[in-house]
C-alpha positions in Angstrom: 45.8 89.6 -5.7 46.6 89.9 -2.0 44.3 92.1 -1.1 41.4 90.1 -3.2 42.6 87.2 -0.8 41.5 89.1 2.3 38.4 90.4 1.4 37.5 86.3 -0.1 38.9 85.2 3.5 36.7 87.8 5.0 33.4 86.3 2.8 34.5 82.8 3.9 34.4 83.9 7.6 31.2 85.3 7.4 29.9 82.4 5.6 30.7 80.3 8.6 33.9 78.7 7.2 36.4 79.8 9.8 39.0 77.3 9.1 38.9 77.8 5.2 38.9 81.7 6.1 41.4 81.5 8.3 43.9 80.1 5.6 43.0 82.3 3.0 43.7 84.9 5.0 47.1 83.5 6.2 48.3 83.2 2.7 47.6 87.1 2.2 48.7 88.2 4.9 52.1 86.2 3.9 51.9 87.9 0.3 51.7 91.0 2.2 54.5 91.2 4.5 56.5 89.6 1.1 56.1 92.4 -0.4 56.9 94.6 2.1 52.9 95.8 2.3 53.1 96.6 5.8 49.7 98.2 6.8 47.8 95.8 4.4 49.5 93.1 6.3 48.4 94.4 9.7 44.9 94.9 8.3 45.0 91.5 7.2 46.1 90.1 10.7 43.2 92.3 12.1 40.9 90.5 9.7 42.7 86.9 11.2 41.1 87.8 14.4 37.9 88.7 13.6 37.9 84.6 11.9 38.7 83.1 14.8 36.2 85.5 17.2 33.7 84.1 14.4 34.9 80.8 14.9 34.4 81.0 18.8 37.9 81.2 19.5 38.4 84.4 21.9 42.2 83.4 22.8 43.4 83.1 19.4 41.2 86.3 18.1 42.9 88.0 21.1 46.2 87.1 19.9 45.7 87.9 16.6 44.7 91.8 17.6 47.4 92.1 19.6 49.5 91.1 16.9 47.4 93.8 14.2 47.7 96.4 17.1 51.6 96.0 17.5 51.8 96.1 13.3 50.1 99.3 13.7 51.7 101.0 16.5 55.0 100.3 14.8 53.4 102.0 12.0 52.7 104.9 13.9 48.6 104.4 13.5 47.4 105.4 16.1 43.4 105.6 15.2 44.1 101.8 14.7 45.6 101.1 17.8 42.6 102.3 19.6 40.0 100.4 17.4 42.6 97.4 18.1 42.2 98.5 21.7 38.4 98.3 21.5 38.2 94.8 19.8 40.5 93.6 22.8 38.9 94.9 25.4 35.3 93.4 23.6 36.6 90.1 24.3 37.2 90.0 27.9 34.8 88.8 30.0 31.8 91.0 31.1 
């Protein structure tokens, strides 16, 4: 059900409804770490900051990445570290 959560968070985002996104996200990403679903609930983090870049929110997204990328390097994931990486550095100003 979880993961479901995440993907309808995702489709709320992209539909514009950051806020409503951003909570059904949350409550995944909660059922996640629960039960003890750690990658899903890094992927689910990740998924919190693409909401709030959506939303126009560049601090928060950039928190939320950091977050995903520190879920992942204690993971040992490194391919998702780097794409964490990358959506950090996107957000800086050019």
């Amino acid at each position: 059900m979880a993961r479901a959560k995440v993907f309808l968070g995702e489709a709320q985002s992209l539909a514009g409804e950051h806020d409503v996104a951003a909570g059904t996200i949350n409550t995944a990403v909660q059922e996640f770490v629960r039960l003890g679903h750690r990658h899903w609930a890094a992927y689910g983090i990740e998924f919190l900051g693409q909401a709030a870049e959506r939303g126009n929110l560049p601090a928060l997204a950039a928190s939320w990445y950091a977050a995903s990328q520190d879920q992942y390097r204690n993971l040992g994931s490194s391919r998702d570290v780097e794409r964490l990486q990358s959506r950090l550095l996107a957000l800086l100003p050019g």
